[in-house]
Every structure is written in C-alpha cells, then in structure tokens.
C-alpha positions in Angstrom: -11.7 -5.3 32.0 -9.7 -5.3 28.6 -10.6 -2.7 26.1 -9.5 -2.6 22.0 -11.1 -2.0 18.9 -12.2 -3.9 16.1 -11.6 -3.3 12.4 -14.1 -3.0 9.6 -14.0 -2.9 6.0 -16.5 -1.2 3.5 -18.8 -4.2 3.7 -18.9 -4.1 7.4 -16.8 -7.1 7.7 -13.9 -7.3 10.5 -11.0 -6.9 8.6 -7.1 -7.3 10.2 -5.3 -4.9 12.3 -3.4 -4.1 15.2 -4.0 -6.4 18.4 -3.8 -4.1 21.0 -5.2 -3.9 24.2 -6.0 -1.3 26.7 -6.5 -1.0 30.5 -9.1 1.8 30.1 -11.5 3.3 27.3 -9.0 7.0 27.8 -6.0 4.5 27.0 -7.9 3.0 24.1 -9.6 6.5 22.9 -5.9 7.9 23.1 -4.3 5.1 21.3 -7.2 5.5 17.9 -6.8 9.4 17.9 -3.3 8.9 17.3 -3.5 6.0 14.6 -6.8 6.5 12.6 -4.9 8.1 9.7 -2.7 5.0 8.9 -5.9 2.7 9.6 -8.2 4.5 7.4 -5.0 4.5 4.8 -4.9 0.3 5.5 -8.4 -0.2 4.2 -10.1 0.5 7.7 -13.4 2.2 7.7 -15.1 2.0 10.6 -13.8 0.6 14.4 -16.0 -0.5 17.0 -14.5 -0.1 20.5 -15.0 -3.2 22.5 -14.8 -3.9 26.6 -14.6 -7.8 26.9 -17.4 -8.7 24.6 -19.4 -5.9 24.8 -19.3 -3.2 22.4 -18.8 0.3 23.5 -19.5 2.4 20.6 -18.8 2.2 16.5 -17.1 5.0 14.4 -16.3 5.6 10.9 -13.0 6.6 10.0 -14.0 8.3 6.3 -14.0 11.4 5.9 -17.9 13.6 6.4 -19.5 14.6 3.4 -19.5 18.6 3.2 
C-alpha cells in the first residue's frame, strides 16, 4: 500500500506538486506537517491524502477564520 497526497487549488482542481510517496499514513502525515507552509505559499489549498486510489481524508491548508 502506497500513500501520498494530492494537491488542490482554490477551484478544487488538482494542481502540481511534490510526487512523493509514503509506506504508511504516520510517514505521509509526518511528511505534510512539515511542508504545508511552503505548499499553501505554492498556491496549494487543500490536500487529500490518498492510499492507492482511495482517499483517506481531505484538508485545507488556509488559514481558519477567527
């Protein structure tokens, strides 16, 4: 099982970004905690973490209204 994230834009489209892969959603998890800054600085708004074909889960990466 390969794990790795997919990039969206602010229409929701998958947009370009690093083609990594991971041997375990910790490894993958790890890996966005430490990059989301210069993703989010790219143009990248949300991720979807992906297992094969399957997605996991979908975040945002802009900041929370207060």
């Amino acid at each position: 099982m390969a794990w790795s994230w997919r990039y969206e834009g602010t229409d929701g489209r998958t947009v370009e970004g690093p083609a990594e892969s991971f041997s375990s959603q910790a490894d993958a998890e790890s890996w966005i905690g430490q990059t989301w800054r210069e993703l989010a600085a790219s143009g990248v708004t949300s991720v979807a973490l992906v297992e094969d074909d399957r997605v996991e889960y979908r975040m945002s990466l802009l900041p929370t209204a207060e």
